[in-house]
Backbone and ligand atoms as CSV (ligand in chain L), in Angstrom:
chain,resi,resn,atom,element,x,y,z
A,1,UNK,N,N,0.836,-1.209,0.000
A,1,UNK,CA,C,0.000,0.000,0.000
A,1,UNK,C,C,0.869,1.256,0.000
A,2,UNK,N,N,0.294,2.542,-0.387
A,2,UNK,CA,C,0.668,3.699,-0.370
A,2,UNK,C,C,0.881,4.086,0.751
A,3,UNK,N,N,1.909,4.960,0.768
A,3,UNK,CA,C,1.874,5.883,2.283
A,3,UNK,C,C,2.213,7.451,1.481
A,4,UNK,N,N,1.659,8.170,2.643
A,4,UNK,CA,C,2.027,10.004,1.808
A,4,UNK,C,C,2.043,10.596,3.210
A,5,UNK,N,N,2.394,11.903,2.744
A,5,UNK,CA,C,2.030,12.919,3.658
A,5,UNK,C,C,1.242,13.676,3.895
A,6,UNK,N,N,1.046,14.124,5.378
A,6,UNK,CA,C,0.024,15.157,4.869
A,6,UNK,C,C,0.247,16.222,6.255
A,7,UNK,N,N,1.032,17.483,6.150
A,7,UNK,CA,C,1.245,18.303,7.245
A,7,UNK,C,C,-0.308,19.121,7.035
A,8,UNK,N,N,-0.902,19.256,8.520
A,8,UNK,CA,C,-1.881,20.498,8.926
A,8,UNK,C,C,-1.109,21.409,9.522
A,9,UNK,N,N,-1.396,22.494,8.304
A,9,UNK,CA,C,-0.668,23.677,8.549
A,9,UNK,C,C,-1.032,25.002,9.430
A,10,UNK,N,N,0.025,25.981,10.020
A,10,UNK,CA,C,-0.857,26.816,11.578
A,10,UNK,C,C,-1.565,27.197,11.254
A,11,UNK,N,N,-2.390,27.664,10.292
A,11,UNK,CA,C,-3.927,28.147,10.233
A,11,UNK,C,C,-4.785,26.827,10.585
A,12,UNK,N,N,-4.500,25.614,10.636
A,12,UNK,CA,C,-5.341,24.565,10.612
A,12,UNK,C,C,-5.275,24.639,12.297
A,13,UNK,N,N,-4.162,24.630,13.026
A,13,UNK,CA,C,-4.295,25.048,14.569
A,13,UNK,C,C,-4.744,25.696,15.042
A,14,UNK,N,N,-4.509,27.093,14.013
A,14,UNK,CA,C,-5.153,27.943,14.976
A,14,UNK,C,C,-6.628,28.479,15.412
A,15,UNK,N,N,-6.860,27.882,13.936
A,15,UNK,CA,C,-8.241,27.897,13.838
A,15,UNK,C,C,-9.474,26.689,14.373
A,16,UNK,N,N,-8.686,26.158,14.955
A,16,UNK,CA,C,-9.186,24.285,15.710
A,16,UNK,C,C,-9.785,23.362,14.730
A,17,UNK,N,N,-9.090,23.477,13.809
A,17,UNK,CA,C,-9.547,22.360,12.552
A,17,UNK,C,C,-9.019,21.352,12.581
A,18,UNK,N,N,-8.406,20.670,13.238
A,18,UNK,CA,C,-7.045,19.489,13.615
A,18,UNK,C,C,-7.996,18.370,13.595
A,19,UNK,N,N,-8.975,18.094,14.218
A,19,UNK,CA,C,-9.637,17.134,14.699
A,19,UNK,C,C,-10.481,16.583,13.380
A,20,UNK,N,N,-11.522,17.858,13.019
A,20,UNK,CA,C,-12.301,17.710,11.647
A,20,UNK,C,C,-11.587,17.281,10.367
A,21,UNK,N,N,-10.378,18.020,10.194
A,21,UNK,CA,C,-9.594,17.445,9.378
A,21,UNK,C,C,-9.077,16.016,9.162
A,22,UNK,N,N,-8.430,15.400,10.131
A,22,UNK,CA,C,-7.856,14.218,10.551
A,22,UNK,C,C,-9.068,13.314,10.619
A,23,UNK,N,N,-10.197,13.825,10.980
A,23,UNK,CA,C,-11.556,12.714,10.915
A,23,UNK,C,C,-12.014,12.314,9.079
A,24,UNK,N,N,-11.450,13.615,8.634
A,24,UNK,CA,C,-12.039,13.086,6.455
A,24,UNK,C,C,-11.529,11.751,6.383
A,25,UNK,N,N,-9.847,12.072,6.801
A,25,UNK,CA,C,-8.997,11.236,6.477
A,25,UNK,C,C,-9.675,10.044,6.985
A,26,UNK,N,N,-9.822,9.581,8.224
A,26,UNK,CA,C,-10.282,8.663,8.920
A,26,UNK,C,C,-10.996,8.228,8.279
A,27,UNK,N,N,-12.468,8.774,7.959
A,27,UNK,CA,C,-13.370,8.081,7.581
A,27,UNK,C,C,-13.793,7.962,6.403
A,28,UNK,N,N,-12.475,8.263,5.647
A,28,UNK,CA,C,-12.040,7.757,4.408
A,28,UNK,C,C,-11.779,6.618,4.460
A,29,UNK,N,N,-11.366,5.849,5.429
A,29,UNK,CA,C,-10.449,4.704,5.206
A,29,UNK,C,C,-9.143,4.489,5.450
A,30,UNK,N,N,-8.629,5.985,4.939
A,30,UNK,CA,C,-6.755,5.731,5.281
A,30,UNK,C,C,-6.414,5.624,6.551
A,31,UNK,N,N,-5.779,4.845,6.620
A,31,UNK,CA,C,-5.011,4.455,7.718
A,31,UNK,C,C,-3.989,5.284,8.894
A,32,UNK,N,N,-3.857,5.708,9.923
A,32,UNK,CA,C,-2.799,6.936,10.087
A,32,UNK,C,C,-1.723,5.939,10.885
A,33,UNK,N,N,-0.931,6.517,10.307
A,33,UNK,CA,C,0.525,5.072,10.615
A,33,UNK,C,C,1.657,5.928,11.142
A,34,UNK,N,N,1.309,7.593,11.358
A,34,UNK,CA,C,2.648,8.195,12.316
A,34,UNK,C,C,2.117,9.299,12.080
A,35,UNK,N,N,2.094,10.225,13.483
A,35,UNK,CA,C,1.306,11.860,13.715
A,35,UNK,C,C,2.500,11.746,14.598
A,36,UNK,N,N,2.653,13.608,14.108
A,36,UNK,CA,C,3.292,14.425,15.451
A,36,UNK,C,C,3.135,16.128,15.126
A,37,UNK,N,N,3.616,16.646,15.940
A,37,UNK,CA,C,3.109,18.024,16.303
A,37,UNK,C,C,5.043,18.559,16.094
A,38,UNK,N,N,4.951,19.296,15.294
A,38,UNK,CA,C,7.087,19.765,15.173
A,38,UNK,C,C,6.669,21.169,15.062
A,39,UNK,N,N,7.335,22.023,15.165
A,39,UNK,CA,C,8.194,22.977,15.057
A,39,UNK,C,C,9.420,23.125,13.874
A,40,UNK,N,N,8.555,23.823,12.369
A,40,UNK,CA,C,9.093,23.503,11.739
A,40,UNK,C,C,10.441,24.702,11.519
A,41,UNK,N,N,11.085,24.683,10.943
A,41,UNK,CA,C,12.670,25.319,10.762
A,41,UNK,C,C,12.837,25.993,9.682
A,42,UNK,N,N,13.619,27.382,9.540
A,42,UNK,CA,C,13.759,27.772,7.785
A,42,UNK,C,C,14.480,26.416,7.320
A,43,UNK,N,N,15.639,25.749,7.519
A,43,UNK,CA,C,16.428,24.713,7.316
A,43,UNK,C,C,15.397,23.339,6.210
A,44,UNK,N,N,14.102,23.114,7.346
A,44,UNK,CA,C,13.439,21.891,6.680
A,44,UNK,C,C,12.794,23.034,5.692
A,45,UNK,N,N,11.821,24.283,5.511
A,45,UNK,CA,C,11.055,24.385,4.759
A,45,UNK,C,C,11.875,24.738,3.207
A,46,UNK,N,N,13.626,25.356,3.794
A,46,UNK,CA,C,14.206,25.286,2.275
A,46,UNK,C,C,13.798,24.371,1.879
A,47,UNK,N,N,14.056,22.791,2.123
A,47,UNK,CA,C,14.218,22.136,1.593
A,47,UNK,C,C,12.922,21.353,1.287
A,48,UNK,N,N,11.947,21.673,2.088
A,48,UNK,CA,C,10.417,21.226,1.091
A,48,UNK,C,C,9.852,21.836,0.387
A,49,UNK,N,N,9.936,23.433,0.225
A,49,UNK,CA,C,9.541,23.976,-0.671
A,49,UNK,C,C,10.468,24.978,-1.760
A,50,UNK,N,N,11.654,23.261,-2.292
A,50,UNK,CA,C,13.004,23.928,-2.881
A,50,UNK,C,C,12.492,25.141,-3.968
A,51,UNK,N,N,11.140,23.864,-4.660
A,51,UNK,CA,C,10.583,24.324,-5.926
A,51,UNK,C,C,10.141,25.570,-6.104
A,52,UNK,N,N,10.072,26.629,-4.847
A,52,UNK,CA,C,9.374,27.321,-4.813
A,52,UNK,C,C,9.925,28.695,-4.391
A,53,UNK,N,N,11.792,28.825,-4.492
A,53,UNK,CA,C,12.387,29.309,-3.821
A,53,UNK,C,C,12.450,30.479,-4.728
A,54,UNK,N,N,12.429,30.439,-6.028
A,54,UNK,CA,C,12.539,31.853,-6.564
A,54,UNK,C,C,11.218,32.822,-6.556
A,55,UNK,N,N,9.955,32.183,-5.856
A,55,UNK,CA,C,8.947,32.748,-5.550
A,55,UNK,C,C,9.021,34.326,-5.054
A,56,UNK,N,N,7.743,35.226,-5.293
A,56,UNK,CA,C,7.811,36.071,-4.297
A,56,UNK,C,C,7.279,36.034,-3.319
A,57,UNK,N,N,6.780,34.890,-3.130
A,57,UNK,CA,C,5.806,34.791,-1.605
A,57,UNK,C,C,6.522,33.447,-1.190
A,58,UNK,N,N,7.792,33.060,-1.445
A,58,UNK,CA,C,8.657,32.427,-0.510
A,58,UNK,C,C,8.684,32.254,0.721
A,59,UNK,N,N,9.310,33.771,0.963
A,59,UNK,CA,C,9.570,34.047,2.929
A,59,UNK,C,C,8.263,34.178,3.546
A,60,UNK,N,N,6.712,34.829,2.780
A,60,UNK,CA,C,5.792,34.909,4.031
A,60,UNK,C,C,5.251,33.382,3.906
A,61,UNK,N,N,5.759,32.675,2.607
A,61,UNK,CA,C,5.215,31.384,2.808
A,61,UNK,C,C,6.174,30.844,4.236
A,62,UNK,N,N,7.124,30.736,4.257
A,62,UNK,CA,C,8.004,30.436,5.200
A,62,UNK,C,C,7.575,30.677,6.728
A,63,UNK,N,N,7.489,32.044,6.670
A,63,UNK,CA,C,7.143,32.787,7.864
A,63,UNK,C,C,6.023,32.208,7.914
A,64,UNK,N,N,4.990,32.295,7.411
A,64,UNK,CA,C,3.422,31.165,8.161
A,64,UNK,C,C,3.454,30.398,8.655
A,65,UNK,N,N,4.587,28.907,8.220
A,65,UNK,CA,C,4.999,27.941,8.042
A,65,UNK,C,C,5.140,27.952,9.160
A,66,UNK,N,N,6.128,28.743,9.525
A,66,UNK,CA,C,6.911,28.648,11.077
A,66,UNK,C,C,6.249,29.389,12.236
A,67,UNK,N,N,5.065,29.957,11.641
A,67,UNK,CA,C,4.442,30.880,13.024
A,67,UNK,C,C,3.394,29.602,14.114
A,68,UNK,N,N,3.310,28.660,13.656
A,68,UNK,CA,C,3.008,28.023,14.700
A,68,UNK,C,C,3.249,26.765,14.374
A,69,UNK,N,N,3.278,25.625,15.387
A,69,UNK,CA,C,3.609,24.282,14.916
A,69,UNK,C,C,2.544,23.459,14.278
A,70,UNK,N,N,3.168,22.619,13.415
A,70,UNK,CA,C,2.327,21.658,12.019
A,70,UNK,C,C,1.989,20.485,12.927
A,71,UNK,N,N,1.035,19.876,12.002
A,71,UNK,CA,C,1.043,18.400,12.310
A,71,UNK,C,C,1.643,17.660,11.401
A,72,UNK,N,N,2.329,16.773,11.459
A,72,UNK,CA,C,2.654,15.944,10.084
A,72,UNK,C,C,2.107,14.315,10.467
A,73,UNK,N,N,1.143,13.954,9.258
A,73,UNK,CA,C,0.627,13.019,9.604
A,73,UNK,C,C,1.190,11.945,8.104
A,74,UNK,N,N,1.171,10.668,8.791
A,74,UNK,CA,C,1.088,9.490,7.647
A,74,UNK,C,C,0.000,9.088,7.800
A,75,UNK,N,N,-0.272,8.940,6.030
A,75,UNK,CA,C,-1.784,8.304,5.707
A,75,UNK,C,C,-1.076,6.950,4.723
A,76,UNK,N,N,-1.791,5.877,5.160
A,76,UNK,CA,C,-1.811,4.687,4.346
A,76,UNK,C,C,-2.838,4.193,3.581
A,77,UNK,N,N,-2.552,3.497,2.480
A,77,UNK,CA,C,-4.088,2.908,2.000
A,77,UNK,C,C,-3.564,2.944,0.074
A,78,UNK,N,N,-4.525,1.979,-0.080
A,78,UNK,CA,C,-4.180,2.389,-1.750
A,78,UNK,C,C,-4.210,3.594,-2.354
A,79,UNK,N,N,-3.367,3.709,-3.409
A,79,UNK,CA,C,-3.819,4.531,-3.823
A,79,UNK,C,C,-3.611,6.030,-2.745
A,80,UNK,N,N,-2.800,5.605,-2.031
A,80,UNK,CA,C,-3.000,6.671,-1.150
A,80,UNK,C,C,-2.561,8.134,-1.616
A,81,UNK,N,N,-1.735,8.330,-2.491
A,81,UNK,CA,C,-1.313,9.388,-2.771
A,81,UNK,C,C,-2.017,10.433,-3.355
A,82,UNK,N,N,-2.837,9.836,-4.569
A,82,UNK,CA,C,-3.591,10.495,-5.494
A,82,UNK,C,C,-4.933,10.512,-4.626
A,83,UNK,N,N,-5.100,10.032,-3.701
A,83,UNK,CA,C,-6.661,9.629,-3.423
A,83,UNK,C,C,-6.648,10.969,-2.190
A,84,UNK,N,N,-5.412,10.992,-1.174
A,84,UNK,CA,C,-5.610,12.388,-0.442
A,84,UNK,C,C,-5.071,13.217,-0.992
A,85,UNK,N,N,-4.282,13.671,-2.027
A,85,UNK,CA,C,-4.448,14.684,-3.120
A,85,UNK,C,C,-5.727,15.448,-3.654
A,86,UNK,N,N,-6.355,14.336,-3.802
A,86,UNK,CA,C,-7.561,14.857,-4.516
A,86,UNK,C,C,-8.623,15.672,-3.359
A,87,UNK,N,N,-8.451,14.685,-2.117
A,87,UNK,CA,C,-9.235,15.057,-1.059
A,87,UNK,C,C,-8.853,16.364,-0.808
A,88,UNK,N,N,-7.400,17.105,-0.880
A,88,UNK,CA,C,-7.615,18.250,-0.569
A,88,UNK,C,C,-7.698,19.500,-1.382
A,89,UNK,N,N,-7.634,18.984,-2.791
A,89,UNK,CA,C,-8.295,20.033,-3.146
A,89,UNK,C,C,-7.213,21.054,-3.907
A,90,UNK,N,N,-7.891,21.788,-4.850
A,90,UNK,CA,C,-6.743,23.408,-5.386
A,90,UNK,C,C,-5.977,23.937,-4.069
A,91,UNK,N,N,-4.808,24.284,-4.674
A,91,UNK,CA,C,-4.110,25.150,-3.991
A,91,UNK,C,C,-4.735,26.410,-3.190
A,92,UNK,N,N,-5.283,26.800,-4.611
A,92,UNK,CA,C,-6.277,28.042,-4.204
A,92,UNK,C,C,-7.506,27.577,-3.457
A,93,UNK,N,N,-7.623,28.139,-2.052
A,93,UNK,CA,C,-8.803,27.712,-1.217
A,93,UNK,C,C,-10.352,28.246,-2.134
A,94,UNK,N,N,-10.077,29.452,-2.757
A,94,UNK,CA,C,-10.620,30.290,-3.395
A,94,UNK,C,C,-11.397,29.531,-4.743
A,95,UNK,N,N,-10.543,28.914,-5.343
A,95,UNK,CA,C,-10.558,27.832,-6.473
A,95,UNK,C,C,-10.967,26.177,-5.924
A,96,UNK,N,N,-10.443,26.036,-5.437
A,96,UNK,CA,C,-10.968,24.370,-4.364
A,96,UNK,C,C,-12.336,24.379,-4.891
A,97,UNK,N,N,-12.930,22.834,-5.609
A,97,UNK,CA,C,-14.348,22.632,-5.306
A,97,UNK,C,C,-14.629,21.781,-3.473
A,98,UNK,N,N,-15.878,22.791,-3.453
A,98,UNK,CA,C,-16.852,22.454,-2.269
A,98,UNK,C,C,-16.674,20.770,-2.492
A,99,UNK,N,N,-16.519,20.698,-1.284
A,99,UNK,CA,C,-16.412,19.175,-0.973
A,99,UNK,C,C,-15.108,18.679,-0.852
A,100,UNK,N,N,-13.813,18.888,-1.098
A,100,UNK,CA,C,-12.100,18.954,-0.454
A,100,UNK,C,C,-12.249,19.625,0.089
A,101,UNK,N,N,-11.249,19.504,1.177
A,101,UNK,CA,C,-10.683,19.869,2.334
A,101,UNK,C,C,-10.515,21.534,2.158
A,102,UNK,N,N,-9.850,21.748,0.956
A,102,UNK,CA,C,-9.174,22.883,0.809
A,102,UNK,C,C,-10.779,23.690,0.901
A,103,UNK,N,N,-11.739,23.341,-0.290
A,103,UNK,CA,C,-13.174,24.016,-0.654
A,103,UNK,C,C,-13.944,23.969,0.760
A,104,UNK,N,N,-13.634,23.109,1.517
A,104,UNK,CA,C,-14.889,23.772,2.519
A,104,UNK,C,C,-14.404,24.419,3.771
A,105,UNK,N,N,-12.954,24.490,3.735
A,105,UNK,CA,C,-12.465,25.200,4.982
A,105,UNK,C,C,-11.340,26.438,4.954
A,106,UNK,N,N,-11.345,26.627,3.695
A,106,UNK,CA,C,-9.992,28.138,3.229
A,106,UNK,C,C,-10.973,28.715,2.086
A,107,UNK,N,N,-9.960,30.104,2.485
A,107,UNK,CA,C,-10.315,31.475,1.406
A,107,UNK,C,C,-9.688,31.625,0.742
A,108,UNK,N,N,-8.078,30.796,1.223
A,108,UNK,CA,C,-6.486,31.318,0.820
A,108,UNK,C,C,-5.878,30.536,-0.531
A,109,UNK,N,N,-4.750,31.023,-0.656
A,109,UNK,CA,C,-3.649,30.555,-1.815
A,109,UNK,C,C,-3.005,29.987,-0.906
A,110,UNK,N,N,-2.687,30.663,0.055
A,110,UNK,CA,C,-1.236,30.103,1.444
A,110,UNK,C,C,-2.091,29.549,2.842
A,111,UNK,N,N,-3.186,30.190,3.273
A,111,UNK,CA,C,-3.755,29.597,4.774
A,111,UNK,C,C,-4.800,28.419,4.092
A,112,UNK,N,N,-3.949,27.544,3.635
A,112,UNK,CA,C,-4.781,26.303,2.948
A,112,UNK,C,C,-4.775,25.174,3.468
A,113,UNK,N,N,-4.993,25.352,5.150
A,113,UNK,CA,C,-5.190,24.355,5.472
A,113,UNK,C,C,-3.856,23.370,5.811
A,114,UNK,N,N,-3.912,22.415,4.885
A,114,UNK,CA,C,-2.925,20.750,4.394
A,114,UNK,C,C,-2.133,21.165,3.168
A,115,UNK,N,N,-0.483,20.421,3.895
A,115,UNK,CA,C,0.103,20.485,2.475
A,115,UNK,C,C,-0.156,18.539,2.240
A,116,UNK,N,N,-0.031,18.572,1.003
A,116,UNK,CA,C,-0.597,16.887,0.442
A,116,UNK,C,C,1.174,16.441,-0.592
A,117,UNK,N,N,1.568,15.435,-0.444
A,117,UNK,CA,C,2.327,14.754,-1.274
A,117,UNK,C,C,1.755,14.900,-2.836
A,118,UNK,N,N,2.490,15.103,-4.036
A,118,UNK,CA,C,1.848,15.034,-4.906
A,118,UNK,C,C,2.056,14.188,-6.281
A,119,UNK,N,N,3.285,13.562,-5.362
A,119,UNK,CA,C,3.946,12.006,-6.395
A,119,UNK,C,C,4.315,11.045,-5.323
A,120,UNK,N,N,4.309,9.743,-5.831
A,120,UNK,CA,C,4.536,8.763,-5.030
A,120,UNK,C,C,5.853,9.049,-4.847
A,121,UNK,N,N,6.738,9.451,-5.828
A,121,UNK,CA,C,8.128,9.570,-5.442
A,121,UNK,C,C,8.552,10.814,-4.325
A,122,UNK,N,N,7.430,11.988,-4.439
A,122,UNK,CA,C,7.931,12.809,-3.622
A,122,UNK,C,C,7.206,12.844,-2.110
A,123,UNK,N,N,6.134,11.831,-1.955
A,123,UNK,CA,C,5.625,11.169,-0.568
A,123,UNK,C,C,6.878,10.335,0.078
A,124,UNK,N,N,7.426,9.471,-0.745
A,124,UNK,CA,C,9.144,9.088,0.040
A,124,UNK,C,C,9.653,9.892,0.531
A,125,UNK,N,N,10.293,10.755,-0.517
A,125,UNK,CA,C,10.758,11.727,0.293
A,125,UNK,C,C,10.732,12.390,0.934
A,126,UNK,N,N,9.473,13.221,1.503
A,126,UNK,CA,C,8.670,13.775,2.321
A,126,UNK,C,C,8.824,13.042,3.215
A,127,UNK,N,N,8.155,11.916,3.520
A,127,UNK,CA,C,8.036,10.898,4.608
A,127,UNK,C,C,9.447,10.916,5.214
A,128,UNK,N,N,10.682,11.034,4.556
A,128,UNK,CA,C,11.421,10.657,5.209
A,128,UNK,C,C,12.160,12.446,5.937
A,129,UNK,N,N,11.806,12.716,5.164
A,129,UNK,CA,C,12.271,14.653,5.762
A,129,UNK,C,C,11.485,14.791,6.828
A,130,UNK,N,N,10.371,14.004,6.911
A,130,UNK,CA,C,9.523,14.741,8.085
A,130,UNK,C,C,9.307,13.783,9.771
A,131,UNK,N,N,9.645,12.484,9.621
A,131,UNK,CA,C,9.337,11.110,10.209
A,131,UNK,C,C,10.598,10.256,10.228
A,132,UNK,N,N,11.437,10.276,11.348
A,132,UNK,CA,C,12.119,9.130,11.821
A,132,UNK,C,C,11.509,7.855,11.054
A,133,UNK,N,N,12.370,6.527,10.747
A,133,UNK,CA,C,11.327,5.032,10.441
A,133,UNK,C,C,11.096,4.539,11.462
A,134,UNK,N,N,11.209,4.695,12.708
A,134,UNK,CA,C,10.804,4.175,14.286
A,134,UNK,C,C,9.468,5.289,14.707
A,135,UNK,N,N,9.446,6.599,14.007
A,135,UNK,CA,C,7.626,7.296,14.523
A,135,UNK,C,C,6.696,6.809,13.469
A,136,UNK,N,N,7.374,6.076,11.977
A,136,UNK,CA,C,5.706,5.012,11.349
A,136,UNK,C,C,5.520,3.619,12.016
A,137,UNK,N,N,4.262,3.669,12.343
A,137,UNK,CA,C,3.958,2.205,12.830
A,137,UNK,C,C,3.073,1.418,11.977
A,138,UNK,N,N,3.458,0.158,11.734
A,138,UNK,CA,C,2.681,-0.900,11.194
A,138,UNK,C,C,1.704,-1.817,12.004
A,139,UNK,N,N,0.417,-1.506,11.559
A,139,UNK,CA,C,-0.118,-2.402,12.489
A,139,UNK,C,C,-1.798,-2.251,11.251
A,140,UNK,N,N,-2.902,-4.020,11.274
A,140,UNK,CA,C,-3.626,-4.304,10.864
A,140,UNK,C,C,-4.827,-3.664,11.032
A,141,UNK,N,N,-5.250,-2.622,10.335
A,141,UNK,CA,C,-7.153,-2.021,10.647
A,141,UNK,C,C,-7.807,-3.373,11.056
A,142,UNK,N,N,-8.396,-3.162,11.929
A,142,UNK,CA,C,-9.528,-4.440,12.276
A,142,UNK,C,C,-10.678,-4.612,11.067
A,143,UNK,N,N,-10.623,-3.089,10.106
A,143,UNK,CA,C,-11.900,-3.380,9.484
A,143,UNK,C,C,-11.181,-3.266,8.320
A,144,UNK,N,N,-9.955,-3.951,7.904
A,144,UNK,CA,C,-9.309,-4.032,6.801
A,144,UNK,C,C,-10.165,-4.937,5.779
A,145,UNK,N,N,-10.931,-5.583,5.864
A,145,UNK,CA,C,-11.687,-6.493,4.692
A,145,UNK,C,C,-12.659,-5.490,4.488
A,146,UNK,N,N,-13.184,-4.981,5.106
A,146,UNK,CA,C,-14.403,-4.244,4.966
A,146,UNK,C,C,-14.068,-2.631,4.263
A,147,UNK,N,N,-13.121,-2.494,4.399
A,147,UNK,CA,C,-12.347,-0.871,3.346
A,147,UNK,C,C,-12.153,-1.799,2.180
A,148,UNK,N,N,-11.292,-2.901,1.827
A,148,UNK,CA,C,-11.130,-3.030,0.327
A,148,UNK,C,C,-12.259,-4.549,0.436
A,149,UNK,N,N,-11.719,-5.086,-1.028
A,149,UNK,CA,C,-12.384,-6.122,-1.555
A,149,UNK,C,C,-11.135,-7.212,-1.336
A,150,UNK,N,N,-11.605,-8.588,-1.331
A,150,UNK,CA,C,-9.978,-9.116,-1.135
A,150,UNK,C,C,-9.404,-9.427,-2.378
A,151,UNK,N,N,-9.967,-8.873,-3.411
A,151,UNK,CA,C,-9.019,-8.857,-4.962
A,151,UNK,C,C,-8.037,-7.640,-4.965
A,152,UNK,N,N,-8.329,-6.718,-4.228
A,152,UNK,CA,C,-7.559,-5.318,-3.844
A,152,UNK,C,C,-6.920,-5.570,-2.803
A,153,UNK,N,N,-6.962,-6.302,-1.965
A,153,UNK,CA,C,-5.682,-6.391,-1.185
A,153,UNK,C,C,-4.498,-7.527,-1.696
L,1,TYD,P1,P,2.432,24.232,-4.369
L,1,TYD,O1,O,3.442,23.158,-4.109
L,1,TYD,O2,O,2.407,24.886,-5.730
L,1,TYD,O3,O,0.931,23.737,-4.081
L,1,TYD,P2,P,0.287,22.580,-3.169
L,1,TYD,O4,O,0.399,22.965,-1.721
L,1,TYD,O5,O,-1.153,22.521,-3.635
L,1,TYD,O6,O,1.047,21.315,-3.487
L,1,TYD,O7,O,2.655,25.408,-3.312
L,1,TYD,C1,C,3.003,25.114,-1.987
L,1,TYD,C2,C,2.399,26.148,-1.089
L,1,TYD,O8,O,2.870,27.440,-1.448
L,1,TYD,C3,C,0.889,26.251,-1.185
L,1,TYD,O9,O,0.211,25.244,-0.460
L,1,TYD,C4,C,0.663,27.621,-0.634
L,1,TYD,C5,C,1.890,28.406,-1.102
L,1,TYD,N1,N,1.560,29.245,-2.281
L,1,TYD,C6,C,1.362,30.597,-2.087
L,1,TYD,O10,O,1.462,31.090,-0.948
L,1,TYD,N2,N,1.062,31.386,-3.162
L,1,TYD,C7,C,0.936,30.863,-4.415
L,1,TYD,O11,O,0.659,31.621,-5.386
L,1,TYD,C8,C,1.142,29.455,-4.602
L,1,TYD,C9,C,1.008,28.828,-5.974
L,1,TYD,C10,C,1.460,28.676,-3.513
């Protein structure tokens, strides 16, 4: 199965969306296989948002980033990458259709809530910038037959 990322970002704190958020996921199905609460660094966000460095909204992206602490969560499940991708929605909160994450809870381009993995290759990497391999845990959903079919598992 897939694993990705998915940081709730300080507008998602500050605004007490932590819980509602983390429940889509849930009762989606995906699996959460490692949460924590960090204090993120200019150091890590160079380097997660390399792509984005000749930006002009770089540093207040930065500066948001760091004005209060993230959650960074692992989600498991098929398909997992593209499937909470989709769940959250345009960049633009503004643009987001109603019904993602992004559409029913932001106004913003930047206070958007969740950042989401957006390749399987760059959920590795993520996963590993953000998560020790001793804070993911492996362990069986009890209602694992009942999320897929057993031709999908
Ligand atoms: P990006 O990786 O393009 O989007 P996404 O988060 O949907 O993968 O951009 C990363 C973050 O940069 C985005 O979540 C919010 C911020 N951002 C801005 O502040 N202004 C912008 O015009 C864009 C495109 C992004």
């Amino acid at each position: 199965m897939e694993k990705t990322l998915v940081l709730l970002k300080p507008c998602t704190l500050q605004r007490g969306l932590v819980g509602e958020v983390i429940s889509r996921f849930e009762k989606r199905g995906l699996r959460l296989a490692g949460m924590k609460m960090m204090q993120l660094t200019d150091e890590i966000l160079n380097e997660h948002y390399a792509h984005l460095r000749e930006k002009p909204f770089f540093q207040i992206l930065k500066d948001s980033m760091m004005s209060t602490p993230v959650i960074a969560c692992c989600l498991e499940g098929i398909d997992a990458v593209n499937t909470v991708r989709a769940m959250s929605g345009a960049t633009n909160g503004r643009n987001a259709v109603p019904g993602t994450i992004r559409g029913d809870y932001c106004m913003s381009n930047q206070q958007n809530i969740v950042h989401t993995s957006d390749s399987l290759e760059n959920a590795a990497i993520e996963l590993a910038r953000f998560f020790k391999p001793e804070e993911l845990f492996d362990y069986t959903p009890s209602n694992l037959h009942y999320l897929y079919a057993l031709d999908e598992l």
